[in-house]
N, C-alpha and C positions, 0 to 999 in steps of 0.2 A: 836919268833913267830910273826905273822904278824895281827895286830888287826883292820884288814878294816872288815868290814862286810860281812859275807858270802849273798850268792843269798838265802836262805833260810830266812834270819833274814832281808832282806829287805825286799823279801814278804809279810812276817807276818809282819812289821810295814808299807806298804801300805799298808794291808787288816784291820788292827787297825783305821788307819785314815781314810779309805774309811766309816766304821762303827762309826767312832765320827762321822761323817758329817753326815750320813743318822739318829743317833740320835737327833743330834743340827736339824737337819730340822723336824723330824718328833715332838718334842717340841715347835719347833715354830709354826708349826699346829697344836697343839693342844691347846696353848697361844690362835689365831687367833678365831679356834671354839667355845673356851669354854666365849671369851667374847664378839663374836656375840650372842651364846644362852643366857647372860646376860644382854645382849641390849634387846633381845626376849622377855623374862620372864621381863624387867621390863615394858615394852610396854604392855604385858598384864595383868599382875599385876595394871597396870594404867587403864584401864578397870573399873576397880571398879567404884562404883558411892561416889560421893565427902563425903558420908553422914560418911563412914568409915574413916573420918580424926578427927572426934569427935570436929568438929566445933562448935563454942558457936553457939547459934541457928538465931541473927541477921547474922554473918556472911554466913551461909551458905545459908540465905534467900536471901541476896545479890546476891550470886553465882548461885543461881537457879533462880531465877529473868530476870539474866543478859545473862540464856543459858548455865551455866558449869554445867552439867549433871556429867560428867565420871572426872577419876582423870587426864586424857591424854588429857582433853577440856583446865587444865591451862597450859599447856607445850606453851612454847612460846609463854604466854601472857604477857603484860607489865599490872602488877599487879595497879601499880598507876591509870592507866586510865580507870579500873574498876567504875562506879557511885557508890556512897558511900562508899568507901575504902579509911580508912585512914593511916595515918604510921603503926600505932598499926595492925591494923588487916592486914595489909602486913604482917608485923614482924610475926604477928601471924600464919598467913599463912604459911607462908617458913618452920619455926619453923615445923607446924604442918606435910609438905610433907616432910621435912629433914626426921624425925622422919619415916613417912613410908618409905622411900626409903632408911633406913638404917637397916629397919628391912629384905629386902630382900636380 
């Protein structure tokens, strides 16, 4: 007998791979949305005001002092050239947003 594939059985294995593809695509849009709404939520999540990082109380005088109201005021600040900021309370710092941004 002759074991080429009938048109039937080629078919169904296009109509197979045509449905992996539309799954592999419809997965990677859902990769795409679900870590933009994670970008979203932490953006808003940072919203909060700094007091929710449970700063020793010189530090957060500093940071209220200096104008960082919300937790999204330190994003893209270079911590060192903060006035009165020393290693320690950098260290402290980072430590302290790690800590929230891993809780979300």
């Amino acid at each position: 007998m002759d074991d080429t594939p009938t048109v039937k059985e080629n078919i169904d294995s296009v109509n197979n791979l045509e449905i992996e593809l539309d799954m592999q695509k419809l997965k990677e849009e859902l990769r795409k949305s679900f870590s933009e709404y994670q970008n979203t939520m932490k953006y808003m999540l940072a919203d909060a005001p700094i007091q929710v990082l449970c700063l020793p109380v010189m530090t957060e005088k500093i940071l209220l002092d200096q104008g960082f109201l919300r937790i999204y005021d330190l994003f893209n600040v270079d911590l060192v050239k903060i006035k009165g900021f020393g290693v320690a309370r950098c260290r402290h710092l980072t430590t302290c947003l790690d800590k929230f941004f891993s809780m979300l």
